[in-house]
C-alpha positions as a LaTeX table, in Angstrom:
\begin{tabular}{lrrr}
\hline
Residue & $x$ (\AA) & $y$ (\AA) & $z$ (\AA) \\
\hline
Unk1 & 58.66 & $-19.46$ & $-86.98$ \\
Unk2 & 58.66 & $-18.53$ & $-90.61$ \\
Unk3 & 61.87 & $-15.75$ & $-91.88$ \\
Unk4 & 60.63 & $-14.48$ & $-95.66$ \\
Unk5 & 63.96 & $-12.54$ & $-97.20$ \\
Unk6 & 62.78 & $-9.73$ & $-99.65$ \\
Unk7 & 65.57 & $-8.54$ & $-102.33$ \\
Unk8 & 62.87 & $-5.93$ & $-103.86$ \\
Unk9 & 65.32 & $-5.04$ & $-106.87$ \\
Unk10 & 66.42 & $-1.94$ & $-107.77$ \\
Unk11 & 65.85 & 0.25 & $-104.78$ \\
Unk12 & 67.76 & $-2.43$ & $-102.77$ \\
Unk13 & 65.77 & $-1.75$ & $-99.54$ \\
Unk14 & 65.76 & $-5.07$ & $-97.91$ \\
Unk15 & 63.02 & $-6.79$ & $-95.94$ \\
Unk16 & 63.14 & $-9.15$ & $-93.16$ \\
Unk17 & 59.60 & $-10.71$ & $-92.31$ \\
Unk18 & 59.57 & $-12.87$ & $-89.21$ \\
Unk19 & 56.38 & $-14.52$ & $-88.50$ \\
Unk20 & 55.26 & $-16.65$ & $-85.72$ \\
Unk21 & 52.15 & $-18.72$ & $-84.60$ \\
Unk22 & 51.88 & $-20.80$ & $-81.67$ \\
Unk23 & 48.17 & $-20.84$ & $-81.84$ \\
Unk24 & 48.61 & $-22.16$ & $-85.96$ \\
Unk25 & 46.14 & $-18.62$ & $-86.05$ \\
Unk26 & 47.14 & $-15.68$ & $-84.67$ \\
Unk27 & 50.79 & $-14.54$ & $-86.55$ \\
Unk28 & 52.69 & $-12.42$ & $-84.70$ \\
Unk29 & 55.07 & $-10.20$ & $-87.11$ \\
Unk30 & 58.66 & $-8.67$ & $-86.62$ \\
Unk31 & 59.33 & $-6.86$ & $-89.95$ \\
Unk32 & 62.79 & $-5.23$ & $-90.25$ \\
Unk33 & 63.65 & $-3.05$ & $-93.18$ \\
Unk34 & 66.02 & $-0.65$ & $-94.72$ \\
Unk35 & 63.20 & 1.08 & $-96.66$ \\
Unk36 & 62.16 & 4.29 & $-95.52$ \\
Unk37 & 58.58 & 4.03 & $-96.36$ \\
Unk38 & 58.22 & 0.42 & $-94.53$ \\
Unk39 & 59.58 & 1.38 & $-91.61$ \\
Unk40 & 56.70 & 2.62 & $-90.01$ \\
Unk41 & 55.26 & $-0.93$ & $-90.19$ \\
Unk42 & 57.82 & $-2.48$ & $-88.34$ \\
Unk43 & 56.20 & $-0.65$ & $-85.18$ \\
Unk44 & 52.91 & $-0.54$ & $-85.66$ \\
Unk45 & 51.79 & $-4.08$ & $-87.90$ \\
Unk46 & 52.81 & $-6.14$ & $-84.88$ \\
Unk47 & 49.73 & $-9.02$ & $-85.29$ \\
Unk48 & 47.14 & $-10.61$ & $-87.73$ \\
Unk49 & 44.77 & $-13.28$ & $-87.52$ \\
Unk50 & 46.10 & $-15.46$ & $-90.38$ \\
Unk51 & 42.95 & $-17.39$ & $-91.36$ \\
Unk52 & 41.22 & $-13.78$ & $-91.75$ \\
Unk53 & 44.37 & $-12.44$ & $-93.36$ \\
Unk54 & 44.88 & $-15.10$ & $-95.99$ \\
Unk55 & 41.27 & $-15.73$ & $-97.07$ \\
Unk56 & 40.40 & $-11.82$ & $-97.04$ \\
Unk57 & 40.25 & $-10.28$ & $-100.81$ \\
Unk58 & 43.48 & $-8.64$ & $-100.68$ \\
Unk59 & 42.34 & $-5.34$ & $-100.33$ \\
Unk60 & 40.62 & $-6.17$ & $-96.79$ \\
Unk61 & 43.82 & $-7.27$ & $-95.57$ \\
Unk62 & 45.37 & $-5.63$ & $-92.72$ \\
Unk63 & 48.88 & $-6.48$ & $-94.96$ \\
Unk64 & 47.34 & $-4.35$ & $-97.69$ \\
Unk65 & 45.92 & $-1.40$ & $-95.76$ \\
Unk66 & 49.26 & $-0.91$ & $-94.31$ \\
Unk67 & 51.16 & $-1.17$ & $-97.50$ \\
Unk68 & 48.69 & 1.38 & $-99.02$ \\
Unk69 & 49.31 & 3.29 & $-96.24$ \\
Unk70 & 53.14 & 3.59 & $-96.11$ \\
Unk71 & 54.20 & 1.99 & $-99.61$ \\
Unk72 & 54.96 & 4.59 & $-102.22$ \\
Unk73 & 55.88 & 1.86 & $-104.97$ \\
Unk74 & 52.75 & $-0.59$ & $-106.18$ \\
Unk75 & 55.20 & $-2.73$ & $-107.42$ \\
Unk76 & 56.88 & $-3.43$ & $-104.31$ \\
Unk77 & 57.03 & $-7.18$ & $-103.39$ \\
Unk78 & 57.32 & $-6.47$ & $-99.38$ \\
Unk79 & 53.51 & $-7.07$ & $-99.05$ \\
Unk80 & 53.19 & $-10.05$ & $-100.92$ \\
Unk81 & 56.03 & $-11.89$ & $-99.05$ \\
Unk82 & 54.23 & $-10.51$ & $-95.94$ \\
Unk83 & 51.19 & $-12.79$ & $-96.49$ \\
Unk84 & 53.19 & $-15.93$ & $-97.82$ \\
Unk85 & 55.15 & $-15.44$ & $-94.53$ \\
Unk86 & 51.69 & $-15.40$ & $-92.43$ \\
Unk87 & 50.18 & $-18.48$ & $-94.38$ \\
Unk88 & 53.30 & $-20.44$ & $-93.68$ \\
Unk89 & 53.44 & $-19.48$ & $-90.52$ \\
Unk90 & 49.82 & $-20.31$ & $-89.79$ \\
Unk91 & 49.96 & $-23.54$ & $-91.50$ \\
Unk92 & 47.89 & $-22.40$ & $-94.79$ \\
Unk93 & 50.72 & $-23.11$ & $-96.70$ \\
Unk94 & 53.94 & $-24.91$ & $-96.58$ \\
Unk95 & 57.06 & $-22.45$ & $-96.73$ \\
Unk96 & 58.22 & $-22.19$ & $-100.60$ \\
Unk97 & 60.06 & $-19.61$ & $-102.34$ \\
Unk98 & 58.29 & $-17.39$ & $-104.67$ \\
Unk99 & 60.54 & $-15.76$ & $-107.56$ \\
Unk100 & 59.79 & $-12.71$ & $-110.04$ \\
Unk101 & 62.32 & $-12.19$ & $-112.35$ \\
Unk102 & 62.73 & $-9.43$ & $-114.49$ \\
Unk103 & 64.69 & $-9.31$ & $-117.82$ \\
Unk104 & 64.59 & $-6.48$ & $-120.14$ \\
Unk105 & 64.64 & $-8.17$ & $-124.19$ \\
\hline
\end{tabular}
């Protein structure tokens, strides 16, 4: 099992992806947020086939149908860590953190 942690920034909603595999394909998801506009993922993005997922142009992904779905924010890092979650899970890739930063100069 893979857990991705999403801190989104300002809006402070955060994101708990849990992602599992058994099969090294199929990822089974448990996402638990605080954001409102999510939240409707939690229940109903429940499973993925991760080789499909994570070699799909991103807007064929079932990640990014549901985020254009419910996500009000483009900016919002939730689906992103979504799919690094998956291809970790699945074995695609190996679990590393990923970090945007944001400074104002």
């Amino acid at each position: 099992m893979v857990e991705v942690t999403v801190n989104p920034g300002i809006c402070g909603f955060k994101t708990v992806i849990k992602v599992n595999s058994e099969d090294m394909q199929t990822a089974a998801l448990d996402i638990c947020t605080e954001c409102p506009n999510i939240k409707p993922m939690e229940e109903e993005f429940k499973e993925v086939d991760g080789y499909e997922e994570c070699f799909a142009k991103i807007f064929d992904t079932e990640t990014y149908k549901y985020a254009n779905k419910y996500c009000r924010h483009n900016a919002c890092p939730v689906p992103s860590a979504i799919l690094k979650g998956i291809e970790a899970a699945c074995g695609l890739a190996l679990p590393k953190d990923a970090e945007i930063k944001t400074e104002k100069l």
